[in-house]
N, C-alpha and C positions, 0 to 999 in steps of 0.2 A: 422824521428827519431824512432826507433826500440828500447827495454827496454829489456835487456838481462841481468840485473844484479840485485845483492842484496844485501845493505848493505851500510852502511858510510863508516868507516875507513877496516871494513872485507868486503870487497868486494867477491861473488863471482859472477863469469861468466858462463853460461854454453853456448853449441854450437850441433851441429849436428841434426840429424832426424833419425826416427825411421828406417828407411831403406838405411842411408846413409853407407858407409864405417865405420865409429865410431862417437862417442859422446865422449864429454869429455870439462874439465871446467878449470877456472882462479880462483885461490883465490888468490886475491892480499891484502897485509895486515897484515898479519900474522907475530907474533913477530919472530926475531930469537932466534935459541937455543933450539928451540923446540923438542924433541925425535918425528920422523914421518918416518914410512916406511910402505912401501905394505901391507902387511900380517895385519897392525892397519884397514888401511879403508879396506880391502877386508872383513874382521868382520864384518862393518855392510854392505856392497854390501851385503853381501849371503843370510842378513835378508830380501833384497827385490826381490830377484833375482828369475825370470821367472822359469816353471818346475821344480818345487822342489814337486809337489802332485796336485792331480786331481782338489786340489779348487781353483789354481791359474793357469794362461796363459801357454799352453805347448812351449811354444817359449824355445826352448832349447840354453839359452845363459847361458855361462859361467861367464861374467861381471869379465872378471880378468883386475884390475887395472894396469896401469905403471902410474909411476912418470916420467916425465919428466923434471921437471926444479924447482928451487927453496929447493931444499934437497940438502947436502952435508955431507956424512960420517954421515949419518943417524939424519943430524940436519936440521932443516930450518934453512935458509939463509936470510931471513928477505927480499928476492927477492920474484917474483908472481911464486906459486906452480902450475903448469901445469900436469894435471891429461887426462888419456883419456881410451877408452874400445871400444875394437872392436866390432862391428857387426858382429857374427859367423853365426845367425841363419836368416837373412833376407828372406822371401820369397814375392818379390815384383810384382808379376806375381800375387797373391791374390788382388792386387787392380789397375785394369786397371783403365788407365789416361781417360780415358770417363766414367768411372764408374760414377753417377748419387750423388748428395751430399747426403752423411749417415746423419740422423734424430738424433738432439742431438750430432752432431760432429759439429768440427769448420772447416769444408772443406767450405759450403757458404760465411761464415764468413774472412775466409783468402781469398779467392778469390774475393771477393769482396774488400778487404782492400788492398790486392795487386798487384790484378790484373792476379796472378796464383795463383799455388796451388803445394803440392809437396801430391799428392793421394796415396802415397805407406805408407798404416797402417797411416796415418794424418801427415806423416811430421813430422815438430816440435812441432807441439800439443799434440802428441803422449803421454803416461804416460813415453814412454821410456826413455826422457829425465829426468824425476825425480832419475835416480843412478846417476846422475850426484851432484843431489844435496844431494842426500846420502853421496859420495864421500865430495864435501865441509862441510859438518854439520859432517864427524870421525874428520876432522880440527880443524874447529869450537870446537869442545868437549877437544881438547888438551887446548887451549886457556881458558877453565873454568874446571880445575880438580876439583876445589870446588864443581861443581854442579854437581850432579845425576838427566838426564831424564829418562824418564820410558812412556811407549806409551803400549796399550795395546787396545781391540779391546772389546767395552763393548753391544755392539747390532749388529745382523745382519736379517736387513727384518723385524726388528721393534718388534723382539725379545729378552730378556735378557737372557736369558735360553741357557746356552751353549751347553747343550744338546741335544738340537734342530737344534744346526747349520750346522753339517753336513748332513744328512737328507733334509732340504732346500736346501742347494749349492749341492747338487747330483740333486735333482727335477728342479732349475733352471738350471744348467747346459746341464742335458740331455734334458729341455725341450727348450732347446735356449732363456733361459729366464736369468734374472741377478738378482740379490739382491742389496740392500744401506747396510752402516755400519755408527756406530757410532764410534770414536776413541777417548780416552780418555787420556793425557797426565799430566805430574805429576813432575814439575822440582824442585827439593828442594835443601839447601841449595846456596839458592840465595840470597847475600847478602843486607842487605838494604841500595838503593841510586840510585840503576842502572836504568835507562831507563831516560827521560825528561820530562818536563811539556809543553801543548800545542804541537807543532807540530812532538813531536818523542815521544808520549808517549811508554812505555813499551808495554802495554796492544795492543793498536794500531798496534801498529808494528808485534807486536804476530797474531795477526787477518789477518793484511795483507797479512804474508808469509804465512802463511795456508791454508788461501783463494785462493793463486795464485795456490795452490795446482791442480793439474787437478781430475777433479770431483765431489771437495769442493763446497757445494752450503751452508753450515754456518758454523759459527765460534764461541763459547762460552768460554767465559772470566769468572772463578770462578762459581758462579751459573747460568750467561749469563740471558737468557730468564726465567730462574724459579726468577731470582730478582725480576722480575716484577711483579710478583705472590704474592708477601711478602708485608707484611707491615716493615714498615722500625724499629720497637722495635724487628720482626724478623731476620735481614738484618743485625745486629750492628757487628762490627769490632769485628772480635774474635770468635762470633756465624759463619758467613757463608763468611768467607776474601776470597778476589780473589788474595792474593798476594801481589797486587798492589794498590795502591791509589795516587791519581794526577799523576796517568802514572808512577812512580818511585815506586821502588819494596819495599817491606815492611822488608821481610827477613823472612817473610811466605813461604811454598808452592804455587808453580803458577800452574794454572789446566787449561787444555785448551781441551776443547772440540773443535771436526770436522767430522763433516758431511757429508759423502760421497756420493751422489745419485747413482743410480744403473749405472751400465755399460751400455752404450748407447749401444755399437756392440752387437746386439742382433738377431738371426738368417739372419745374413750376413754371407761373409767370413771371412778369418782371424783367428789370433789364440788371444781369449782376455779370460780376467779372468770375473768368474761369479760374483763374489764382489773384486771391486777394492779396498776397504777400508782394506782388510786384507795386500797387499803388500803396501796399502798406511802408516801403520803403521808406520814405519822405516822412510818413509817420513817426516811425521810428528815431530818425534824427532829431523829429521836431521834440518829441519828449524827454529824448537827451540832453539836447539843449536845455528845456524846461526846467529840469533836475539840476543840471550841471549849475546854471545863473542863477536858481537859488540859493542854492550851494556857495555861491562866491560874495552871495549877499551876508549867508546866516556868519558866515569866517571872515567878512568885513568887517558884522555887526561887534562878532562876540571877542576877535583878536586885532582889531586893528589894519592900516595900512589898506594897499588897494589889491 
């Protein structure tokens, strides 16, 4: 069994490797009647999309979206929306297939679980497959007009000082060295009731998709790790809310802190960014959103009203 999907009733799918012909995804789920066209999710493509300046990956891709299926006369069709983006810029001749496994990549790891390996830029491990879920999370965001996410990029190299952060990503860069980043996410007017208790909590689920994140090594729910720091007269509902309580959303702001560690590809070849958490940003939102719209689906399904 292979695990390529996310979500209850919003499903999405993605597919492809970073040096395949294209990438591209299923979101199955999705109400009809929806307003959805190109030019919506190419909006956030652009925010994560490769060569755009010196502190992210030169991979010169365009990431121009098609709709393939599930849109009609600019609505959803309440069918699975099929999304996909070609591979303009592959250069796969950067990773011969005897190439030796890269340190902090999942080349050992897939090959050992499957017995091969797809060594052009890692396959499906790749970050490349995340505009994939950029593409499902502009969906997702139709589905909760209510909410506003916000994602923004609050430490880089263990810095706050934004002052600082070009100066670093020029140093690591030219030195073939990488940086981590912290990203800081911010979804508000979420209604109170969504998510579940025990085994779909909100918060939970928020953790998860984050996590699956590639390069994610934590995940912070409201104060996260500083709660523990607190005594609980500091801690009270209202002073420092994460949004949620018993996994069902309160009708607070939901804050979700993520972690990025530094860019494993680090004086190899290849073309990779010096801190992956700056284009991971976009990511992050988009599986907020993902979460969130399902979320509004399962508390449609199971209580009623909109």
């Amino acid at each position: 069994m292979s695990v390529n999907s996310l979500g209850h009733l919003l499903r999405l799918t993605t597919w492809g490797e970073s040096h395949g012909p294209a990438i591209g995804c299923v979101v199955d789920g999705c109400p009809p009647g929806i307003e959805l066209d190109e030019p919506w999710v190419q909006r956030w493509l652009d925010l994560r999309r490769p060569g755009t300046s010196a502190q992210v990956s030169p991979r010169n891709e365009p990431d121009r979206v098609e709709i393939l299926s599930g849109v009609y006369d600019g609505r959803t069709t309440g069918t699975p929306i099929a999304m996909v983006i070609e591979n303009i810029d592959a250069r796969s001749g950067d990773y011969p297939a005897d190439a030796p496994h890269r340190a902090g990549h999942a080349d050992f790891t897939y090959e050992v679980k499957y017995g091969l390996r797809d060594p052009r830029g890692g396959g499906r491990a790749s970050a490349r497959e995340t505009a994939m879920r950029v593409a499902g999370g502009a969906v997702a965001r139709l589905v909760i007009p209510e909410v506003e996410i916000a994602a923004r990029v609050i430490e880089i190299g263990g810095e706050a000082d934004e002052g600082q952060w070009e100066a670093m990503l020029e140093s690591a860069r030219s030195g073939q060295d990488s940086l981590g980043a912290i990203v800081e996410c911010v979804a508000t007017g979420v209604p109170a009731g969504w998510g579940a208790p025990v085994y779909a909590k909100l918060d939970a689920e928020l953790a998860a998709a984050c996590m699956g994140i590639n390069a994610v090594k934590g995940v912070e729910i409201g104060e996260g790790f500083g709660a523990a720091r607190l005594k609980g007269s500091q801690n009270k509902e209202g002073m420092r809310a994460s949004g949620i309580d018993g996994g069902i959303s309160t009708g607070k702001p939901i804050m979700v802190r993520v972690a990025f560690k530094p860019t494993s590809s680090i004086g190899i070849g290849g073309r990779h960014d010096p801190c992956v958490g700056i284009r991971g940003t976009p990511v992050v939102e988009a599986m907020v959103a993902l979460v969130l719209a399902d979320h509004k689906l399962l508390h449609r399904a199971q209580c009623g009203g909109q």
